[in-house]
C-alpha positions as CSV (number, residue, x, y, z in Angstrom):
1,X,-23.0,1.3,38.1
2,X,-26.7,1.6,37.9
3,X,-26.6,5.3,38.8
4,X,-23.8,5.9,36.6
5,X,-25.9,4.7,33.9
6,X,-28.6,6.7,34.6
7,X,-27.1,9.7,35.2
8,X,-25.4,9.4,31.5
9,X,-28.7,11.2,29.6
10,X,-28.4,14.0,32.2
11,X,-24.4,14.3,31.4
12,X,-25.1,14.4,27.8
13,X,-27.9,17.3,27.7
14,X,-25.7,19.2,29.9
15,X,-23.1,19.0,27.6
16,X,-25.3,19.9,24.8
17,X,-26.4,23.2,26.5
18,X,-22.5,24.0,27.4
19,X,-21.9,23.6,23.7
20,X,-24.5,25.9,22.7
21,X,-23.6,28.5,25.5
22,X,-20.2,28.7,24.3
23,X,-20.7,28.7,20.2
24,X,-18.0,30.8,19.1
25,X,-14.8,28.7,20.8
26,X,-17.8,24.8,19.8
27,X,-17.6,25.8,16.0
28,X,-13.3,27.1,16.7
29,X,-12.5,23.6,18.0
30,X,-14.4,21.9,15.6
31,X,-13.2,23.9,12.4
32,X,-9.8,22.9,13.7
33,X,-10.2,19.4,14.3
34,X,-12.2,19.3,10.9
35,X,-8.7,20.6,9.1
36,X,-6.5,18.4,11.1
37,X,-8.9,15.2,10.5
38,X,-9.2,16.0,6.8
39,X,-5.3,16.0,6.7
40,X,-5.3,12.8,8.5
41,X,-7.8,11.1,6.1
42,X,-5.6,12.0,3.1
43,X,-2.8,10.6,4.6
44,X,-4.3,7.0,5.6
45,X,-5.9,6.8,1.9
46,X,-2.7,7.7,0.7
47,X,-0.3,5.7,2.8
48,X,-2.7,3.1,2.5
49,X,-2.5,2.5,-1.2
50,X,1.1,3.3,-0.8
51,X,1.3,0.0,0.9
52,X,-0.5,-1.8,-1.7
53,X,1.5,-0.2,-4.4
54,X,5.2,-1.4,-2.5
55,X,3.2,-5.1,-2.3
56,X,2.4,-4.6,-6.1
57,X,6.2,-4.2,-7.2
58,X,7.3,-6.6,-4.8
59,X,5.3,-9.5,-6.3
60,X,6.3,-8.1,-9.8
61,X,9.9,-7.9,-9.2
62,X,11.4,-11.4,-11.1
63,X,14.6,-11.9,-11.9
64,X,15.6,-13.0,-15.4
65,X,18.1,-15.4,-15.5
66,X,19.8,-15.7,-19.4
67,X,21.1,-19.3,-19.7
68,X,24.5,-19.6,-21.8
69,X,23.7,-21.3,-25.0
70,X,26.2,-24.0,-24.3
71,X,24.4,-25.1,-21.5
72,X,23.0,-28.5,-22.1
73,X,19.7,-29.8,-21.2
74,X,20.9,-31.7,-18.1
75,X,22.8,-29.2,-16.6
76,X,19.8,-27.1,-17.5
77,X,18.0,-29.0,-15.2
78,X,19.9,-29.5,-12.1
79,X,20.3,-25.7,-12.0
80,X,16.6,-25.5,-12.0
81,X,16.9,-27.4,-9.3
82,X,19.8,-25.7,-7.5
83,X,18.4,-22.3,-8.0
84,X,15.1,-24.1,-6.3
85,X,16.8,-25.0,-3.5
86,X,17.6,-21.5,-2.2
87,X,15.2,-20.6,0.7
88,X,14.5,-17.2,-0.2
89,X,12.7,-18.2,-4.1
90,X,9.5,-19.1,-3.8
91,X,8.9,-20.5,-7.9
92,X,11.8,-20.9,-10.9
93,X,10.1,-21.1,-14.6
94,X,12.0,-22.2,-17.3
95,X,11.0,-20.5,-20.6
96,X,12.6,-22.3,-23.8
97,X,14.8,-19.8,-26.5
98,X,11.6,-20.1,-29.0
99,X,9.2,-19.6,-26.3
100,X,10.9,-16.4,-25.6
101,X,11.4,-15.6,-29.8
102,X,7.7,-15.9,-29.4
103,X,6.7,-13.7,-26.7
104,X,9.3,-10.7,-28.5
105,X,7.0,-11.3,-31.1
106,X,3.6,-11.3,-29.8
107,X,4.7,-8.0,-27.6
108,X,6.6,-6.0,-30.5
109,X,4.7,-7.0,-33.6
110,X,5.8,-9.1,-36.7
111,X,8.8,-7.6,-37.8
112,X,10.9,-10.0,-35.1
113,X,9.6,-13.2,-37.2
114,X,12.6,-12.8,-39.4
115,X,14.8,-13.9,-36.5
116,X,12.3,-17.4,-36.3
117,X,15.6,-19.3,-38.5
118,X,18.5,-17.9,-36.6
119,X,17.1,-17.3,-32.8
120,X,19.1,-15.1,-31.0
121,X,17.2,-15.3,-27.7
122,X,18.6,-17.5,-25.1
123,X,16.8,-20.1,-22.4
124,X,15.7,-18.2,-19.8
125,X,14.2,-18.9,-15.9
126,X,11.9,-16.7,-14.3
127,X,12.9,-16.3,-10.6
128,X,10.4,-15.1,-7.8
129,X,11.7,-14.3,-4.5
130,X,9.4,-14.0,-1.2
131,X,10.8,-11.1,-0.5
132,X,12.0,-7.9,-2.7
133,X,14.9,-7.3,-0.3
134,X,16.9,-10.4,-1.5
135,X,16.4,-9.8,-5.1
136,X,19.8,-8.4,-5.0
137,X,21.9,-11.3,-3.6
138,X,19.7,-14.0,-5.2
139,X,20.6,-12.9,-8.8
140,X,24.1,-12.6,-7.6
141,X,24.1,-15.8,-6.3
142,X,22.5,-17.3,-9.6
143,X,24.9,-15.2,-11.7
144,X,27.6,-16.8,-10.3
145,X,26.8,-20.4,-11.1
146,X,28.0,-22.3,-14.1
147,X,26.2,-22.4,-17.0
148,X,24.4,-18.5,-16.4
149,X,25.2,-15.8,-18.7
150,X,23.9,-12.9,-16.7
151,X,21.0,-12.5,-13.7
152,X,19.0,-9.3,-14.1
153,X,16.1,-7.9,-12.1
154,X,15.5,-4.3,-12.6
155,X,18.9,-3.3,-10.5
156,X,19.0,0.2,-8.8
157,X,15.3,1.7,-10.0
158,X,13.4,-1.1,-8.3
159,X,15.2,-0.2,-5.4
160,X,15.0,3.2,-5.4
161,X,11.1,3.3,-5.9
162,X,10.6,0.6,-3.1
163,X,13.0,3.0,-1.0
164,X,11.1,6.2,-1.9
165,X,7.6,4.8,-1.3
166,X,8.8,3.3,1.9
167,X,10.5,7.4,2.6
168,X,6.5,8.5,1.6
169,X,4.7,6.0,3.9
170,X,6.7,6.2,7.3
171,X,6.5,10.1,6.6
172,X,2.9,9.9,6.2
173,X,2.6,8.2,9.0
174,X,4.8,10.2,11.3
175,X,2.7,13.3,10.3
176,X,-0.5,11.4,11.2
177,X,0.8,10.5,14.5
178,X,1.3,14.4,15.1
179,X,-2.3,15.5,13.7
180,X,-3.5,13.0,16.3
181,X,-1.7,15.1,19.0
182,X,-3.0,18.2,17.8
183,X,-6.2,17.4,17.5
184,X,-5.6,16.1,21.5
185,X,-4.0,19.9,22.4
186,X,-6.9,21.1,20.6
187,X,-10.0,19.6,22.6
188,X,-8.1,19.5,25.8
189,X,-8.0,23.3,25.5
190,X,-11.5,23.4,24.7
191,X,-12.2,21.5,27.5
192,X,-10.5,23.5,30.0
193,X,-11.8,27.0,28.8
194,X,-15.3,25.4,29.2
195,X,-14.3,24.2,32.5
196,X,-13.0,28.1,33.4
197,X,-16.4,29.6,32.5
198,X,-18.6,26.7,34.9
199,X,-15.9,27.6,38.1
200,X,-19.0,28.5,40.1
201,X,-21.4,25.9,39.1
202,X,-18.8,23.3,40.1
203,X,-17.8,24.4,43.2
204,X,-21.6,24.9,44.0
205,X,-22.0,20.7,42.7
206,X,-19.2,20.4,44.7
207,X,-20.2,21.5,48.3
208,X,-23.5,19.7,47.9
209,X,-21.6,16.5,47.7
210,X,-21.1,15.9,43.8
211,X,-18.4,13.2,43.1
212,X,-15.8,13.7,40.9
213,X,-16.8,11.8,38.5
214,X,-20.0,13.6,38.4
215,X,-18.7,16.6,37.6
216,X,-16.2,15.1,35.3
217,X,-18.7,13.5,33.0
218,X,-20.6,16.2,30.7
219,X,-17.2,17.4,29.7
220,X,-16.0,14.0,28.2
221,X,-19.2,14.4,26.3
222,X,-18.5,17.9,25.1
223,X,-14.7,16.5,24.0
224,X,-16.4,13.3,22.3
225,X,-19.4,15.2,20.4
226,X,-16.7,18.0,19.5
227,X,-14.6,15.3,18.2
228,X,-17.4,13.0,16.4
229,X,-18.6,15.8,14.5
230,X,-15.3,17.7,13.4
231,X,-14.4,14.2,11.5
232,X,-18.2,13.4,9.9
233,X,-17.4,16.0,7.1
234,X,-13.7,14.6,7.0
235,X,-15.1,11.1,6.5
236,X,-17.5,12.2,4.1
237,X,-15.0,14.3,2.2
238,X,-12.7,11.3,2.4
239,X,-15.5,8.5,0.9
240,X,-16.6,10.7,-1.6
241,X,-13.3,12.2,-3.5
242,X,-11.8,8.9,-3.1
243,X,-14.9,7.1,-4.8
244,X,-14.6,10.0,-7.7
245,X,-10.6,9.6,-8.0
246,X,-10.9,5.4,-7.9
247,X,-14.0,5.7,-10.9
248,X,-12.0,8.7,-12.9
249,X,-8.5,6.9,-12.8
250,X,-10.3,3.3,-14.0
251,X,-8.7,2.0,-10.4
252,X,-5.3,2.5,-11.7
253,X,-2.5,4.9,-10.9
254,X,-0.2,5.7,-13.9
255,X,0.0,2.3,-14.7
256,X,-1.8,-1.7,-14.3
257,X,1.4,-2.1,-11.6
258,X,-0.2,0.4,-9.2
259,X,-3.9,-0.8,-8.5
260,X,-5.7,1.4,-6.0
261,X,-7.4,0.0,-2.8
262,X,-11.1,-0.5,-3.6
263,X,-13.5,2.4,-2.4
264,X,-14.4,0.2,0.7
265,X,-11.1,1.1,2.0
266,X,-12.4,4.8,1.8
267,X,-14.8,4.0,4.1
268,X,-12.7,2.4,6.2
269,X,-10.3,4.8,6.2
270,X,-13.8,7.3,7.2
271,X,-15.2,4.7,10.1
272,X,-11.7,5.0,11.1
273,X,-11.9,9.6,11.3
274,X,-15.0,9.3,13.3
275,X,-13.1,6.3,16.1
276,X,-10.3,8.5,16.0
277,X,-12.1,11.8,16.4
278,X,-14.5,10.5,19.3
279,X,-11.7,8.4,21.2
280,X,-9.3,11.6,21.1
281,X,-12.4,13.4,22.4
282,X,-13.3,11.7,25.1
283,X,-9.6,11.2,26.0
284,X,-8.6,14.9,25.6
285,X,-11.5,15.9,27.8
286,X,-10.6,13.2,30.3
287,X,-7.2,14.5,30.8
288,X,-8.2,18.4,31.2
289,X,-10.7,17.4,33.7
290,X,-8.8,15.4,35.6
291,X,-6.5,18.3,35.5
292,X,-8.2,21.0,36.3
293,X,-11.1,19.1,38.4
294,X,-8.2,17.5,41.4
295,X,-10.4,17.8,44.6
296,X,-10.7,16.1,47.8
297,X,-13.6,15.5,49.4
C-alpha cells in the first residue's frame, strides 16, 4: 500500500506528459465528453425541476366537493367525518355557502355582491388526498354519498399534465443514462489508442518486472483528468445559465404552480458533472486497460 501510494505522483505526471504527447485525440475526447456532459446537465436541471413541478400539482390538486342545499347541518357533519375516514385523504375543510359568496367576490371584483341576498353558491369541502393517483376514485367515492351534489377535481387535464411530465422525466432520464455510456465508449477509446502508441514502453516496463497495476495506473489518470475537465465548462455552463434563467423568470415557470428549484440545485446538479465525468474516467480507463493490458507474469 505504501508504495502504491508513493508511486501515485509518478502515475499522474506520466499521465500528464501522455496527454500532452497526444494533443489532437486529449482536446477530441474532451470536446466530446464536453458536448455529451453539457447535454447531461440540461437534462438533470430539467428533470429535476420537472420533479418539483409534478410535486407542485400534486399538493395543489383538491377536490371540490358541492354539498346539496338540502343537506342539513348534522348530516353535514357526519359526512365530514365519513369523507375523513377514507385512508387515502389526508385533510377535509368545510367552507360555508357565504364563505364561498365571499371568496367569488374577493377573486372576481364587486359586481358578484348583488348575489349577497339570494346566494347561489352551495357548502362546499375541500378534499386533499396524499396522493394525486387516487384523486379519481376519491371524488367518485364522495360523489356517490348522500347528501353530495357533485365531486370535482380538475378531471382529465390534471391527469394528462401529471402523465406528460412523468413521459418528459423518465425520457430525460433514459437519455442521460445513454450520455453516461457514451461518454464511457468515448474515454475507453481514448484510452486504448493511448495505450497503442506506448506498446514498446510497456513491454520494456514489462520485462523489467513492472506489475500490472503499475502499468495500469497513469492511464486511469489520463481517463479521470480527461473526464474532470470535459465537465468543468459543463458545470460552469450549467450554474451560470441556470442562475440567469431562475433571476430572469422571478423563480417561476409560466405560473406561481411551477416554482423552480433554487440555484443551489444548479450547483448540485454541476458537483454532480464533475463526479460523473471523473468516476466514468477512471472507470473507462480501467476497463480498456484491463483489456488491452491482460499479461502473465
Amino acid at each position: 500500500m505504501i508504495r502504491f501510494i508513493e508511486s501515485l505522483p509518478k502515475h499522474f505526471v506520466t499521465a500528464c506528459i501522455s496527454l500532452h504527447r497526444h494533443m489532437a485525440m486529449t482536446i477530441s475526447s474532451i470536446s466530446a465528453i464536453l458536448v455529451t456532459m453539457l447535454l447531461m446537465g440540461v437534462l438533470l436541471l430539467a428533470g429535476g425541476n420537472i420533479d418539483a413541478f409534478t410535486e407542485n400539482v400534486e399538493k395543489e390538486v383538491k377536490i371540490h366537493v358541492s354539498i346539496d342545499s338540502l343537506t342539513k347541518d348534522e348530516q353535514i357533519e357526519k359526512l365530514e367525518k365519513e369523507i375523513s375516514s377514507f385512508p387515502q385523504v389526508k385533510q377535509v375543510v368545510f367552507s360555508s355557502s357565504e364563505d364561498e359568496l365571499n371568496a367569488l367576490i374577493e377573486n372576481n371584483g364587486a359586481v358578484f355582491s348583488r348575489y349577497k341576498d339570494r346566494n347561489p353558491m352551495p357548502n362546499v369541502f375541500d378534499v386533499e388526498v396524499y396522493k394525486a393517483e387516487d384523486v379519481k376514485m376519491i371524488a367518485k367515492k364522495i360523489e356517490s354519498l348522500d347528501g353530495i351534489e357533485k365531486a370535482d377535481y380538475g378531471g382529465a387535464s390534471i391527469e394528462n399534465l401529471i402523465s406528460v411530465f412523468e413521459i418528459v422525466r423518465n425520457g430525460a432520464m433514459a437519455v442521460i443514462a445513454a450520455l453516461g455510456v457514451l461518454t464511457l465508449f468515448l474515454i475507453t477509446h481514448t484510452i486504448r489508442m493511448s495505450i497503442y502508441t506506448r506498446m514498446n514502453e510497456i513491454s520494456i516496463m514489462r520485462n523489467v518486472g513492472a506489475e500490472n497495476w503499475y502499468i495500469r495506473m497513469p492511464f486511469v489518470f489520463e481517463g479521470m483528468m480527461i473526464g474532470f475537465i470535459g465537465s468543468m465548462i459543463p458545470a460552469a455552463i450549467c450554474i451560470a445559465a441556470y442562475s440567469s434563467i431562475f433571476q430572469m423568470l422571478n423563480g417561476y415557470f409560466v405560473s406561481d404552480m411551477f416554482v423552480l428549484k433554487p440555484v443551489a440545485f444548479a450547483y448540485g446538479i454541476g458537483g454532480i458533472l464533475l463526479l460523473a465525468g471523473t468516476l466514468v474516467g477512471m472507470f473507462g480507463s480501467f476497463l480498456a486497460a484491463s483489456k488491452y493490458l491482460r499479461w502473465r507474469r
